[in-house]
N, C-alpha and C positions, 0 to 999 in steps of 0.2 A: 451437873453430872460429869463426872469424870471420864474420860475415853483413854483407856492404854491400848495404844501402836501394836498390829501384830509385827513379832519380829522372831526371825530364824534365819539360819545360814541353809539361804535356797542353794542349791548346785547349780551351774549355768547350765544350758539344756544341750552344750557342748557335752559337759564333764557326765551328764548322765546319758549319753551315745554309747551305744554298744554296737561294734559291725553287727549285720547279717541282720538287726530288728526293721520290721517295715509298717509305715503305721497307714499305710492306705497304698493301693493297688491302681496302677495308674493304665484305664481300656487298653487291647490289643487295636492297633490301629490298625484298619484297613488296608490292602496293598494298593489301591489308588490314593490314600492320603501317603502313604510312604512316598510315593511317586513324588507327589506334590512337594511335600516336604525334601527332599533329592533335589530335586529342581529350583528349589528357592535354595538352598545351601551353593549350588554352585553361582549364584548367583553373587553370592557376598564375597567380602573381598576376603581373602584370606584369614588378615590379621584377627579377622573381629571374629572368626569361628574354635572355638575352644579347641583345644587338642586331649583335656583329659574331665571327667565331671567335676563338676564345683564339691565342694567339701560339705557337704551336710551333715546333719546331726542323724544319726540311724537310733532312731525313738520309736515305739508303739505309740497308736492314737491315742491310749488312755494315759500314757504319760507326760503327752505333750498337753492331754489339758488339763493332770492335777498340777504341773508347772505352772502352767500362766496362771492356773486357778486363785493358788498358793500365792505369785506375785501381787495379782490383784486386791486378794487380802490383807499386802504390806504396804498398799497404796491407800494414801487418806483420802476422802475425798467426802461429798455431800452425802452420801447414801451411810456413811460411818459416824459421822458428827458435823457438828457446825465448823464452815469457814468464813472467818472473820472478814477478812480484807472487802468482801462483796464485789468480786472480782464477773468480769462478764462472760468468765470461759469456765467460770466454775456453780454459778448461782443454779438452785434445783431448777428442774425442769421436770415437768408432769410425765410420768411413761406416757400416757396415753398420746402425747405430741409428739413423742416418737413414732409413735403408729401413723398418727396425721402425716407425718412428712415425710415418711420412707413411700407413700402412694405414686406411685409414676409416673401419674397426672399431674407431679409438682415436681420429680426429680428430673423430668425429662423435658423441662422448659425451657425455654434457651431464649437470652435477654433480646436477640437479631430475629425470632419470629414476629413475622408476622400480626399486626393487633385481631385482626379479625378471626385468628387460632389461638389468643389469649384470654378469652373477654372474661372468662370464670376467673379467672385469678387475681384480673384486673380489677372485677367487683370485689373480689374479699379483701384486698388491699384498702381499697375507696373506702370501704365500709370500716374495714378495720382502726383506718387513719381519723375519719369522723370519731368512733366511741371514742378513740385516745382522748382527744381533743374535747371533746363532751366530758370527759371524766377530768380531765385536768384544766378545764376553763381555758382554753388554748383558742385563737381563732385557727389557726392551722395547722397541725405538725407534720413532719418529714419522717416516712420509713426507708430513707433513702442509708442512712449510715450501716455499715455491714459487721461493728465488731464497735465495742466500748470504744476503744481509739479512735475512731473512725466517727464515733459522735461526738467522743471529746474536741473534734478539730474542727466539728461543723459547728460545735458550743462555740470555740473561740470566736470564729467567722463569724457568727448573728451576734457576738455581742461588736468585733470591728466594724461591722455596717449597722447596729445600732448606735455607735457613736457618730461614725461618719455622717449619719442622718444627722445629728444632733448637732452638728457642727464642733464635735470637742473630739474627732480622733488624735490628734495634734498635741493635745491635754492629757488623754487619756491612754498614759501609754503602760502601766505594769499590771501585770499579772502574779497576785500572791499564790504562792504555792508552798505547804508546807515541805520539809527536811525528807519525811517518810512518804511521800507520795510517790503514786507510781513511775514508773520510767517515763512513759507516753505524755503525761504530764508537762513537765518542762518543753518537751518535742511538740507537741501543740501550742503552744504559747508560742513560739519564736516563729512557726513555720505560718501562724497567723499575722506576725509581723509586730507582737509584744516583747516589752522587754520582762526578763523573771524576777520577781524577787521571790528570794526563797526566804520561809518562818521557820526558825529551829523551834524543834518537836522538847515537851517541858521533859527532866532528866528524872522525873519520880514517878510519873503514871504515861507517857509517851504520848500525848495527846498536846496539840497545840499551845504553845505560851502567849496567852492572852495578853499580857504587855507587852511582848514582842507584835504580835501583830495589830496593836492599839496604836504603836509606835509605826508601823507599815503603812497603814490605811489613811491616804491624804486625795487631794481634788488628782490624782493623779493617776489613781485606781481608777481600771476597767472593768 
């Protein structure tokens, strides 16, 4: 299936300002918040207190969100077609996990509480880490990495202390990496303490040259 890009010349939501438009009415503040506010202003040091308002865009609410509206429909992204690369800041994610996580009870955790004000979270973890490992024949896996990069550097590590074990880190020092691979990539590799070798990508379908890396792959791979 084919996907054609929305595309149109959006205005910037500068150039669609008009003085005098207000797109939301901001409470009459009370004369003891006024106070308040008086008394913290003199408190700041001069320089950092504005002397005239910042420049805003003077828009109506309903224009500021056919704008972004209109933007978001020139943005590609998972919910408009497929993304190839299988990247880990773009792969779908089910709305309903969105509901799951915006709950309080998960947003307002913080790593330095307490274990005995954590313990629910702590089971869905435990539990969670078991199925992984049960579905993938794992004796253990780790929900410690926080971002694809941040796995790919704990990939490198388990395989350098898989050698180590082995007695061939010494041996075993390069890591293949094709031409087209991510940035983080190479940057995992080195910061695990391999050296790169990089495989050019084939010039007719962009996908790895197999005798190129037939020719890479010796007792010296990691």
């Amino acid at each position: 299936m084919e996907f054609h890009q929305a595309r149109w010349n959006e205005q910037t939501i500068f150039e669609r300002s008009s003085p005098g438009k207000v797109g939301h009415l901001v409470p009459q503040a009370d004369p003891e918040e006024t106070k308040i506010v008086g008394d913290i202003l003199k408190l700041l040091p001069r320089k950092l207190i504005r002397e005239r308002a910042p420049l805003l865009p003077e828009v109506s609410e309903v224009e500021v969100i056919r704008h972004y509206t209109r933007l978001s429909q020139q943005t590609y992204g998972v919910t408009l077609g497929i993304y190839p690369l299988g990247s880990c800041t773009m792969k779908y994610n089910p709305k309903v996990c969105d509901l799951v996580t915006a709950t309080p009870k998960l947003q307002n955790i913080h790593p330095y509480q307490d274990e005995s004000t954590v313990q629910g979270i702590l089971q869905i973890l435990y539990e969670l880490s078991a199925f992984i490992a049960e579905i993938t024949g794992m004796s253990k896996v780790s929900l410690q990495p926080s971002a694809g990069a941040h796995g790919e550097l704990t990939g490198t590590m388990i395989m350098r202390a898989y050698h180590r074990y082995n007695g061939e880190l010494n041996k075993r020092r390069e890591l293949i990496i094709p031409d087209s691979a991510h940035g983080t990539n190479p940057a995992s590799a080195v910061m695990a303490g391999f050296n790169m070798v990089v495989v050019p990508s084939d010039p007719d379908d962009g996908t790895v040259n197999l005798e190129a890396l037939k020719a890479t792959v010796g007792p010296q791979t990691a």
